[in-house]
N, C-alpha and C positions, 0 to 999 in steps of 0.2 A: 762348648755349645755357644752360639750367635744369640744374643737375643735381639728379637722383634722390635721397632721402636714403632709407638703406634702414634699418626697423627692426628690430633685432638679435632683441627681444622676439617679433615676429611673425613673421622668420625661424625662429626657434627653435624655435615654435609649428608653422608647415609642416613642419617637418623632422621632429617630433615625429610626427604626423598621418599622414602618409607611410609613418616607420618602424609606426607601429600599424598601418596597413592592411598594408601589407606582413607585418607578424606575426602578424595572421592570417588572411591567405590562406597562407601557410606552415605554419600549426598548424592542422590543422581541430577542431572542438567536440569537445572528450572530454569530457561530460557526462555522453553515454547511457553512457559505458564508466566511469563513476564511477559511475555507479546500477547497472549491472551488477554492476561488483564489490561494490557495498554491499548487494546480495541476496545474493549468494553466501556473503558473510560473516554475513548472517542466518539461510540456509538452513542454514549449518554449527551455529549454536546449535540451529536446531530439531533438525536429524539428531542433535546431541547428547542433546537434551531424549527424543526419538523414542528411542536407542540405550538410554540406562539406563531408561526404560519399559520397552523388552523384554526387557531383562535382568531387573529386578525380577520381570516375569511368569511368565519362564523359570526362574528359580530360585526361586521363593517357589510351595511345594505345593501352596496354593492361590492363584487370583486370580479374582476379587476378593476379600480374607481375609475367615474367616467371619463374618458378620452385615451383612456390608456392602448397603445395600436397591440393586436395581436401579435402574440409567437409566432415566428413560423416554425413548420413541423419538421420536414425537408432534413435541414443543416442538424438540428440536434438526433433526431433520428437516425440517421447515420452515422452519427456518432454514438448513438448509443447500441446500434450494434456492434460497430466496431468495437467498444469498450468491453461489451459483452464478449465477440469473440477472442480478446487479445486473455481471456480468462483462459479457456479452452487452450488456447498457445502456450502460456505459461504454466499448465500444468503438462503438457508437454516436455516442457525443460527438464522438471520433476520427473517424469516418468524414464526424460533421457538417463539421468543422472543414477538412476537405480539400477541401471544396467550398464554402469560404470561408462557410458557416453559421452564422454566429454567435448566431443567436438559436437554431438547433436544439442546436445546442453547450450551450449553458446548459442549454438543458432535460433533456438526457439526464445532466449533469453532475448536477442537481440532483435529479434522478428517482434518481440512485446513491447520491447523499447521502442520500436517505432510505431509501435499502434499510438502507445500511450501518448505521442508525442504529436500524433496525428490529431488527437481527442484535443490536447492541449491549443496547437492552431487552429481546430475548429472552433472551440472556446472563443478563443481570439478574437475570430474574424466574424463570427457573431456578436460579439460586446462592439466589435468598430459598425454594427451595423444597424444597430439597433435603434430602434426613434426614441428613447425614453434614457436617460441619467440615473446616474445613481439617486440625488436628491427627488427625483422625478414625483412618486408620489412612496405610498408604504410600499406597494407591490413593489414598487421598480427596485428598493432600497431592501427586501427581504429574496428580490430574485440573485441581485448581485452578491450580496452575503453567502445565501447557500452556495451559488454556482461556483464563486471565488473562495470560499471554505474548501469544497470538494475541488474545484480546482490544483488546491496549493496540496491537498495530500498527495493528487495524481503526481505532481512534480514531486512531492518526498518518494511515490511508491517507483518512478521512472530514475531517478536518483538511487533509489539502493538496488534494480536490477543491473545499472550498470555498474555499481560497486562488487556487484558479487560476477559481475564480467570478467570488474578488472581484475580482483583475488581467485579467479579461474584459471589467470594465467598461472600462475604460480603451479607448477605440476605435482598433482596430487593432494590439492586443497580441497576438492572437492571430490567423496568414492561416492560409491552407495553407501556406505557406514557413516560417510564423513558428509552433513548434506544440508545441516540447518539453516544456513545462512539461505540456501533455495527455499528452502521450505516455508522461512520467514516471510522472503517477499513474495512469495505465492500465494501463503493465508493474507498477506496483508494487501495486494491486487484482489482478493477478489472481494476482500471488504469493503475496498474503493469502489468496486464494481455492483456490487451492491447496494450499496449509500447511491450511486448514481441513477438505480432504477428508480430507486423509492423516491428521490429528486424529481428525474423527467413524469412519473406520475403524477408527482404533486402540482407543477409549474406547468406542465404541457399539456396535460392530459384532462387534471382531475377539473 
């Protein structure tokens, strides 16, 4: 009779294998509770950013101090629907993707990219427009802060729709089983999108 030789290497290897499945089906994805808590913890800078705003207004006898020229309504307002519907678009992509739609997937993904991107040059071409600087007076120096704060996440949330564009390509990165990477930047679009309302209320409106 032959005997077996067993290799230690490749045991080693199984056993290893083994222990990893079994670790995680024991641990399940705390992913989404990592992006969770990392809004949370962004939402508390804006409430920050949001809190000494209202203080400044509430204690300063005038606001906006005198001479400072009006918002106009126009250019941000359309932006801010458009940021609003690019919400509504990107859960679209989500919806493609659950019903294993990969090519509708892209397109709602990429249809959001360019909303976002639109917000982004509208941004823009309002700050080149504007009669008042950053140093100008507090208002001018807490309008630029917020809008350039929320600005710079809109670029991180445009930034990782098309990263998960590009890892779309790759066939089969993305099922309905397989989908967090959308899901991420969709909770995370409409937190932008939100922090944007309570913005345009505060600076435009209120």
């Amino acid at each position: 009779m032959q005997s077996q030789t067993i290799d230690p290497a490749k045991t080693a290897l199984n056993h290893h294998h083994t222990a990893t499945v079994a670790h995680h089906a024991d641990h399940p994805d705390h992913r989404l509770f990592g992006l969770i808590f990392f809004l949370v913890a962004e939402g508390m800078i804006f409430m920050g950013l949001f809190g000494a705003y209202l203080t400044f207004r509430s204690t300063i006898p005038v606001w906006p101090p005198a001479g400072t020229p009006d918002l106009e309504l126009l250019l941000p307002g359309v932006n801010t629907a458009n940021l609003i519907a690019s919400s509504f678009v990107m859960h679209n992509a989500d919806s493609a993707i659950k019903k294993n739609d990969v090519k509708g997937m892209r397109v709602w993904l990429t249809l959001t990219a360019i909303m976002g991107t639109v917000f982004l040059v509208g941004q823009v071409y309002e700050y080149t427009h504007l009669e008042f600087g950053l140093t100008t007076n507090l208002f001018a120096s807490a309008f630029y802060v917020l809008t350039g704060f929320h600005g710079l996440h809109v670029t991180i949330g445009v930034l990782a729709i098309l990263a998960v564009l590009w890892r779309s390509l790759k066939p089969g990165h993305y099922t309905s089983e397989k989908r967090f990477g959308i899901e991420a930047a969709e909770i995370y679009w409409h937190f932008v999108d939100v922090i944007w309302i309570i913005l345009f209320g505060l600076l435009y409106l209120l």
